[in-house]
C-alpha positions in Angstrom: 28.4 -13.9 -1.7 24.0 -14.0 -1.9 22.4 -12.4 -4.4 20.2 -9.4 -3.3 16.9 -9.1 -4.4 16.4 -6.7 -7.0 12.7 -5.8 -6.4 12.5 -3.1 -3.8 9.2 -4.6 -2.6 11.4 -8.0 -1.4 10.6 -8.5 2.9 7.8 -6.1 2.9 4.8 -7.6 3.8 1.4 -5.8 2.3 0.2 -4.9 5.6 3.1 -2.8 6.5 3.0 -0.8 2.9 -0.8 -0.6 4.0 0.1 0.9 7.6 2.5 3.3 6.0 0.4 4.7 3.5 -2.6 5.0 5.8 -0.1 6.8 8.4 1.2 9.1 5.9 -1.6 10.3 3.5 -5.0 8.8 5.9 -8.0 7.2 4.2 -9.0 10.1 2.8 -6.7 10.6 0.9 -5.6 6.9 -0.3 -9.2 7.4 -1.3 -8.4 9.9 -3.8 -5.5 8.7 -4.7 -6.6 5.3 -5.6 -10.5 5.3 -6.2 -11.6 1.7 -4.5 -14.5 1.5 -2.1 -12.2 -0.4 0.9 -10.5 3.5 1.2 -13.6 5.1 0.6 -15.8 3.7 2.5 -15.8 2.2 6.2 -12.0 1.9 5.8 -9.6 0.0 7.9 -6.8 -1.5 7.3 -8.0 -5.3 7.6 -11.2 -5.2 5.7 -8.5 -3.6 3.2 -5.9 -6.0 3.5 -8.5 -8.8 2.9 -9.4 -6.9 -0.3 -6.1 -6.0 -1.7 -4.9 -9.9 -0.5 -8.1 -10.8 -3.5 -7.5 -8.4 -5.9 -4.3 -8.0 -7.9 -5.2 -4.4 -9.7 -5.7 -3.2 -6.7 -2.4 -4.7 -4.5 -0.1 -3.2 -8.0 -1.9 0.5 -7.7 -1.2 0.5 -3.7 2.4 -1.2 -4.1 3.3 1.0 -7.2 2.3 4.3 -5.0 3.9 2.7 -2.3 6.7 2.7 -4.4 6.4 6.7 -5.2 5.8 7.2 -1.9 9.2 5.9 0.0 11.6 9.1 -0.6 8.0 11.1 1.0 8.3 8.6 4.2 11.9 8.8 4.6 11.6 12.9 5.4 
């Protein structure tokens, strides 16, 4: 029998938690949501990926309201 990961995060790469809260809530409102300047300003997703792939804060905030977020994406 394998042992299942217990973290729910386990397969998913950051670039499709990115694309799924970018396709739910937009930039505008990951902006608000979590205050840093790659959602804020100019946004995409890969000058935000490269940011977020630098910065472990910022990863935890957008994985942790990824997190919040999965029941919201599953409607």
């Amino acid at each position: 029998m394998q042992n299942q990961s217990k973290d729910p995060l386990h397969g998913i790469t950051l670039q499709k938690i990115l694309e799924s809260l970018v396709d739910y809530y937009g930039f505008d409102t990951l902006g608000e949501l979590i205050p840093i300047k790659c959602f804020m300003s100019n946004a995409s997703v890969k000058s935000s990926l490269t940011f977020l792939r630098k910065t472990d804060w910022a990863r935890k905030k957008v994985e942790d309201l990824y997190l919040k977020s999965l029941p919201k994406f599953t409607k």
